[in-house]
C-alpha positions as CSV (number, residue, x, y, z in Angstrom):
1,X,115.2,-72.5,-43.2
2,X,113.4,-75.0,-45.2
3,X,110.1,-73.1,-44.1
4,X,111.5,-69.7,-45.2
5,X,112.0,-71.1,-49.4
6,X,108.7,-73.0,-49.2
7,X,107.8,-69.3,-48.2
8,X,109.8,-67.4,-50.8
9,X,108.2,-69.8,-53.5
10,X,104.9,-69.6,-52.2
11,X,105.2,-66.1,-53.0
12,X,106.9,-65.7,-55.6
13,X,103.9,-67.6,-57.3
14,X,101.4,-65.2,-55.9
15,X,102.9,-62.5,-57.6
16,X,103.8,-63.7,-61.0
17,X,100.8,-62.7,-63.6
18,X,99.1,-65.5,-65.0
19,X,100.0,-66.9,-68.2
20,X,97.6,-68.9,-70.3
21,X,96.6,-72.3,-70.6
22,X,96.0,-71.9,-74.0
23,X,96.3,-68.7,-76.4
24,X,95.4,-68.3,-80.0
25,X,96.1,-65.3,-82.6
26,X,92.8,-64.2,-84.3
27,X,93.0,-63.4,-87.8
28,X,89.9,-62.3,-90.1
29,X,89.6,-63.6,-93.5
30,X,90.5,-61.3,-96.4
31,X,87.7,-58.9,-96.9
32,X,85.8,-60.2,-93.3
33,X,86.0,-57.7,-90.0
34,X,84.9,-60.7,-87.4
35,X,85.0,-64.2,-86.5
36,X,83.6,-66.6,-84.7
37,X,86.1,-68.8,-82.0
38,X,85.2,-71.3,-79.9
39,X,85.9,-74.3,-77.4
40,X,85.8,-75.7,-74.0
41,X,87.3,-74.2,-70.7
42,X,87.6,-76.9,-67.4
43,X,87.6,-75.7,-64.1
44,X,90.3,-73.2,-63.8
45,X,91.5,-73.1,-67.3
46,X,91.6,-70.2,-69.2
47,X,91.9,-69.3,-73.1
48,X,93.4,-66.0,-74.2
49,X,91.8,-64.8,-77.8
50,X,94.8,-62.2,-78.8
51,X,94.2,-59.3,-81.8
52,X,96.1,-56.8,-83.1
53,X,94.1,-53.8,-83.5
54,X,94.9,-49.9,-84.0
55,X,93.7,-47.0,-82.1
56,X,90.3,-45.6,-82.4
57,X,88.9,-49.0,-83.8
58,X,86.1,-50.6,-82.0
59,X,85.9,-54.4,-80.4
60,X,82.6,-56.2,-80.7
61,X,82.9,-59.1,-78.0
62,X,79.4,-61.5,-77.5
63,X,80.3,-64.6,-75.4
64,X,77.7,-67.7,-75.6
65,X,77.4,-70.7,-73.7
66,X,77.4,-73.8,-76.3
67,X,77.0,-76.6,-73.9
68,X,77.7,-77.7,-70.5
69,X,77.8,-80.0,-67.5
70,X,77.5,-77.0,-64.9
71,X,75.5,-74.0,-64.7
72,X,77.1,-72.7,-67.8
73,X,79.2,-69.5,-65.4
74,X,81.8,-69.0,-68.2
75,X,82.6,-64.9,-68.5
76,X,85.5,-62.9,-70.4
77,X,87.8,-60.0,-70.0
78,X,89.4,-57.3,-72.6
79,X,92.8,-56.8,-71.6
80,X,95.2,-53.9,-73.5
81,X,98.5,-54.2,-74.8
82,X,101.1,-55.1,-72.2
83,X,98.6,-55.8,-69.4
84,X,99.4,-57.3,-66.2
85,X,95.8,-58.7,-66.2
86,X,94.1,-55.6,-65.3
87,X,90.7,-56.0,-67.8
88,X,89.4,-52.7,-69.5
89,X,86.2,-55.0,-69.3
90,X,84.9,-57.6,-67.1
91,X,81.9,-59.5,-68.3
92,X,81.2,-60.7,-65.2
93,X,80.3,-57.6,-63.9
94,X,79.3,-56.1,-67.4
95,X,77.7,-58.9,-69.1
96,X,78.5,-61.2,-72.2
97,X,78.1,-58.8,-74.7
98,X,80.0,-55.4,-75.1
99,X,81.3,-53.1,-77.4
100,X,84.5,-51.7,-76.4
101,X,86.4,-48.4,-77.2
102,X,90.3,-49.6,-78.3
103,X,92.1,-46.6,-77.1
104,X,95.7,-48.0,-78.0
105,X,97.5,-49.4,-81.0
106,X,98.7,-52.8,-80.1
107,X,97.4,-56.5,-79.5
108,X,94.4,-57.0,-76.8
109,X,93.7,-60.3,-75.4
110,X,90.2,-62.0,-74.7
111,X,90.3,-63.9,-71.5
112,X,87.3,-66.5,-71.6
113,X,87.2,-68.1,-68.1
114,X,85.2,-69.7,-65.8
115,X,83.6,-68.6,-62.0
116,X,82.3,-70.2,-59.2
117,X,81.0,-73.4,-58.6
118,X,81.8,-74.5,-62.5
119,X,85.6,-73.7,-61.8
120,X,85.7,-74.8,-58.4
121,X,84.1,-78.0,-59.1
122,X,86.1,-78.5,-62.5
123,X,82.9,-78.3,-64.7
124,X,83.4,-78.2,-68.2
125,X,81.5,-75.2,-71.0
126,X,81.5,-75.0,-74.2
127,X,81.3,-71.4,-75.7
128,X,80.8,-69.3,-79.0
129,X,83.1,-66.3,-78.6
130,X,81.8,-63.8,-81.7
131,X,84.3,-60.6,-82.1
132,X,84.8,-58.1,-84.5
133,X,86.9,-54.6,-85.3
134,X,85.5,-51.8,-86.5
């Protein structure tokens, strides 16, 4: 019995959608259409970047490495309104810079995280995240 709820927990925490470590609202300063945000992601930390946008605007995202004690493998992803985590666009298999179509109305999220050896190993990267709407 006690193997069967160490079980049912196990996998109840496989299926639950991540939640951020840390999560900030991004707001432009009157008259300004971007900003510049920034910090420091360990090991398997992440930090969601959330903005409320409308549709048919565009999303400027460029993602720069600012310092580091690793090899500097920090990526992010464009999630939609109510995602589950599926990304409308990975930059680790699209790069660190991209221009992205918002196709609905409602607030997207900016996943910065970090991959391989720099999460496994708990490195630590500093990074410049630069975003605007158009």
């Amino acid at each position: 019995m006690r193997q069967f709820l160490w079980w049912c927990v196990w996998s109840m925490l496989l299926v639950w959608p991540a939640t951020a470590q840390n999560t900030t609202d991004v707001k432009f300063a009157p008259g300004n259409y971007g900003a510049m945000v920034g910090g420091t992601i360990i090991g398997d930390e992440f930090f969601d970047y959330r903005l409320d946008v409308a549709t048919g605007q565009e999303m400027f995202a460029e993602l720069t490495v600012s310092g580091t004690n690793g090899t500097g493998t920090v990526y992010f992803n464009v999630l939609p309104p109510g995602s589950d985590g599926v990304a409308v666009y990975n930059s680790s298999i699209n790069g660190n810079s991209a221009t992205v179509d918002l196709t609905e109305t409602g607030v997207y999220t900016i996943r910065v995280y970090l991959m391989g050896n720099d999460r496994d190993a708990g490195k630590t990267v500093g990074y410049n995240l630069d975003l605007s709407i158009q």
